[in-house]
C-alpha positions as CSV (number, residue, x, y, z in Angstrom):
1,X,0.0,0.0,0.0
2,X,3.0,2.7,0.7
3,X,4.6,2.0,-2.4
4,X,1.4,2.6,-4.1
5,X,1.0,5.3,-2.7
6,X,4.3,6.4,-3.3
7,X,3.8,5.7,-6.8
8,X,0.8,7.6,-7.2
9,X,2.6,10.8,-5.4
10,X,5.5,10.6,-7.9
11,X,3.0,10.5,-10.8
12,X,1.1,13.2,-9.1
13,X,4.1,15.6,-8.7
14,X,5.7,14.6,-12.6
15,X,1.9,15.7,-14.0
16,X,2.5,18.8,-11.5
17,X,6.1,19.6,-13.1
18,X,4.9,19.0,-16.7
19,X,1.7,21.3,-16.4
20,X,3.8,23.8,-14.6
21,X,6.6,23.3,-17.7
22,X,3.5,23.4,-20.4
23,X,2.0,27.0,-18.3
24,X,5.5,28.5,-18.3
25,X,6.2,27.6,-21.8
26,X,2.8,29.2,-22.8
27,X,3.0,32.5,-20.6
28,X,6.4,33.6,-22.0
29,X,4.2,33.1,-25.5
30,X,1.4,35.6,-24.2
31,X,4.1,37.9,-22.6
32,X,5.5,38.0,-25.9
33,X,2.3,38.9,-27.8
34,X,1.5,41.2,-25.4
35,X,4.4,43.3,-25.3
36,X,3.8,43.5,-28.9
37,X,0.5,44.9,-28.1
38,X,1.6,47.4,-26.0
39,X,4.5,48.2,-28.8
40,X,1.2,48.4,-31.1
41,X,-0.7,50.6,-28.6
42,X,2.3,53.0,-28.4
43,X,2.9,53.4,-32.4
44,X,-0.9,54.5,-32.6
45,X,-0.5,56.7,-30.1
46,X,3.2,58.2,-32.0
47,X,1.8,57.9,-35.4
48,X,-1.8,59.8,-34.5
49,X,0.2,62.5,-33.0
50,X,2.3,63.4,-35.6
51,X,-0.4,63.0,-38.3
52,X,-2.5,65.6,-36.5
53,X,0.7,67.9,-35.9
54,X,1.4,67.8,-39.8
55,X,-2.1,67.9,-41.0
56,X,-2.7,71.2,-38.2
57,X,0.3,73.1,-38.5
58,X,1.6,72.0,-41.6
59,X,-1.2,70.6,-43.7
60,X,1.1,67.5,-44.6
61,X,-0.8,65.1,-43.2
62,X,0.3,61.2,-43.3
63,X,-1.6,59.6,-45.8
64,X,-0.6,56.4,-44.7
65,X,-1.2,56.4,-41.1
66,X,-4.7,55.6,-41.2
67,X,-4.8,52.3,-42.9
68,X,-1.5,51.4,-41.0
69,X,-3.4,51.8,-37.8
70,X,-6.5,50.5,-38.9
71,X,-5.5,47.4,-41.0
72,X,-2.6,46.2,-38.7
73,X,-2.1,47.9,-35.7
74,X,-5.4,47.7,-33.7
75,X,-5.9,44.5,-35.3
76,X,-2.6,43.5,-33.7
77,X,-3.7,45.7,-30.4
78,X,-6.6,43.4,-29.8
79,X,-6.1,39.8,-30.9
80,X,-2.6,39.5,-29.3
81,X,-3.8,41.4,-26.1
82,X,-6.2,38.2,-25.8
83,X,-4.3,36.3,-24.4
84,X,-2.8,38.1,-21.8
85,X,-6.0,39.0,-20.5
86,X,-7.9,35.5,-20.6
87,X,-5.1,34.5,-18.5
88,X,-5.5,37.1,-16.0
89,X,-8.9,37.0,-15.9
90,X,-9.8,39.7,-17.5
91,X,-12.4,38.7,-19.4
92,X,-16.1,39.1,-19.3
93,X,-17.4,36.0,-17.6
94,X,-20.8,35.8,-16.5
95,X,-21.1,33.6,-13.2
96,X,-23.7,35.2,-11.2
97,X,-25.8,31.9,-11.6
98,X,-23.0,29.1,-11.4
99,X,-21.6,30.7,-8.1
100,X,-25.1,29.3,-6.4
101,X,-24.7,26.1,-7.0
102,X,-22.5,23.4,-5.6
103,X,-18.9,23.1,-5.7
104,X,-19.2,19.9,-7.9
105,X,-21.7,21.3,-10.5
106,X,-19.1,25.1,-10.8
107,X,-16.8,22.4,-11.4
108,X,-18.7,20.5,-14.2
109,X,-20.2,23.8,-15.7
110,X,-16.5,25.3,-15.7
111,X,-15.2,22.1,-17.7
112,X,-18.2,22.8,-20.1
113,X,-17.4,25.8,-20.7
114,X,-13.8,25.4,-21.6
115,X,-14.9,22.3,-24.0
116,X,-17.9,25.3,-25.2
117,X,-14.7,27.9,-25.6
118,X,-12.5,25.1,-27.2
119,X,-14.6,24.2,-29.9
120,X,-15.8,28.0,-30.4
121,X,-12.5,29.3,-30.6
122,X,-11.2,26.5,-33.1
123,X,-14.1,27.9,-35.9
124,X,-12.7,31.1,-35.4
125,X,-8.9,29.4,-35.6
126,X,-9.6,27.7,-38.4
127,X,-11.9,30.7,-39.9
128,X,-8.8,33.1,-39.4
129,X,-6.4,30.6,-40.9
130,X,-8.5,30.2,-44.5
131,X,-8.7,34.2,-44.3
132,X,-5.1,34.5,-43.9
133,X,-4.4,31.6,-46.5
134,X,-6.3,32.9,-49.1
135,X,-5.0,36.3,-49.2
136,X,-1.6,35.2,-48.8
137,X,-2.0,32.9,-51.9
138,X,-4.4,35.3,-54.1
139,X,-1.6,37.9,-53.1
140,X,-4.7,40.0,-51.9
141,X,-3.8,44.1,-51.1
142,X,-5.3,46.6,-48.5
143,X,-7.0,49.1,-50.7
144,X,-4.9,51.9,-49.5
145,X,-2.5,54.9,-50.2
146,X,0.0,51.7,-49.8
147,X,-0.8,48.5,-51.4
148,X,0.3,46.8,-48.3
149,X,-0.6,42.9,-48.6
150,X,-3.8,42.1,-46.4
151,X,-1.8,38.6,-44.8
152,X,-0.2,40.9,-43.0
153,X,-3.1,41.6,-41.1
154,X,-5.2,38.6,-41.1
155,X,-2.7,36.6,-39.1
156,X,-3.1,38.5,-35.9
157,X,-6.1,36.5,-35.9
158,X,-4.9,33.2,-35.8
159,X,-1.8,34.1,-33.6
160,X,-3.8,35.4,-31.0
161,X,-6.6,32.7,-31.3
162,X,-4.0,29.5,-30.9
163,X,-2.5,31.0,-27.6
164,X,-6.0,31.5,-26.2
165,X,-6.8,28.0,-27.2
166,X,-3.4,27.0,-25.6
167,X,-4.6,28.6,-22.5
168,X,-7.8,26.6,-22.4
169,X,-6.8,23.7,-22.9
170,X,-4.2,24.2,-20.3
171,X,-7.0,25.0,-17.7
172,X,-9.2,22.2,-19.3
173,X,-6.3,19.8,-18.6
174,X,-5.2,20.8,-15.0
175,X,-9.1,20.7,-14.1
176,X,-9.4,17.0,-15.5
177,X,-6.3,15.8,-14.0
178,X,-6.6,18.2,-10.6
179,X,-3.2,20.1,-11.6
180,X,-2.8,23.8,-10.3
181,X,-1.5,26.0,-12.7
182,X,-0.7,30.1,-11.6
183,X,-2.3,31.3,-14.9
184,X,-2.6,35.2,-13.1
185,X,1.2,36.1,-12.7
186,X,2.7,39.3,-13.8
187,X,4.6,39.3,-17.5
188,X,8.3,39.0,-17.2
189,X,8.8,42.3,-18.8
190,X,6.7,44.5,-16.1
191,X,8.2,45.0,-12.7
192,X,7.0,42.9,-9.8
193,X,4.7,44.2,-7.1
């Protein structure tokens, strides 16, 4: 019976290193998309400002700047910022009902909802990868004062979308196998509190 037990400790604390290996692995991968965000964020920000200075005091404006920020960086702004924030939390999630019932039942409705957010977020994966496939094959162009190529854009949507759907199925795995992962900790390139 002790070396069963045993056993079953040691199997216990490798599934414990490997999810903890599997979460790490994946948070560097959000960290990394969202410091691109934030990157994103800021170049808005730069670009905006000196469009509005030249087309104010110097009527130059940037003809550009517009479908740059509109075609790739909010686009990159919000689908690698997705990530980040599922982790954290951050999310909308509606739980006012789901907190009244029993422990058991949040526990089975939380595993549905994963499997609900697996499968919905896989249509939209595989939805953003035939958007991004076709205009990278059909050489498609962003109607614009550049003809910038529109793949550029489209794969935000995919890049953001697997790393969510790594996150679920982290959480989805670590609930089915009892595993706790920290999913909430700070990104590596922000100071610690």
């Amino acid at each position: 019976i002790a070396a069963a037990s045993r056993s079953s400790g040691h199997v216990t604390s490798r599934r414990h290193r490997v999810f903890r290996r599997l979460d790490s692995s994946v948070a560097v991968v959000e960290d990394l998309a969202l410091l691109t965000a934030c990157v994103s964020l800021f170049l808005i920000m730069v670009v905006k400002a000196v469009d509005v200075t030249l087309r104010y005091c110097f009527n130059f404006p940037l003809e550009w700047s517009y479908g740059l920020i509109s075609h790739y960086l909010l686009v990159a702004a919000f689908f690698l910022a997705m990530p980040y924030t599922y982790r954290v939390g951050g999310h909308v999630n509606v739980d006012i009902v789901v907190r009244s019932f029993a422990r058991p039942i949040q526990g089975a409705f939380r595993v549905l909802t994963l499997l609900l957010s697996l499968l919905l977020f896989s249509v939209i994966l595989y939805e953003g990868l035939i958007l991004t496939g076709k205009s990278w094959i059909g050489t498609e162009i962003m109607p614009d004062f550049y003809n910038w190529p529109s793949w550029t854009s489209n794969i935000f949507v995919p890049v953001g979308i697997v790393l969510v759907e790594a996150r679920i199925a982290l959480q989805l795995g670590a609930r089915l196998l009892n595993v706790s992962v920290d999913a909430r900790r700070f990104p590596f390139f922000l100071p610690r509190e």
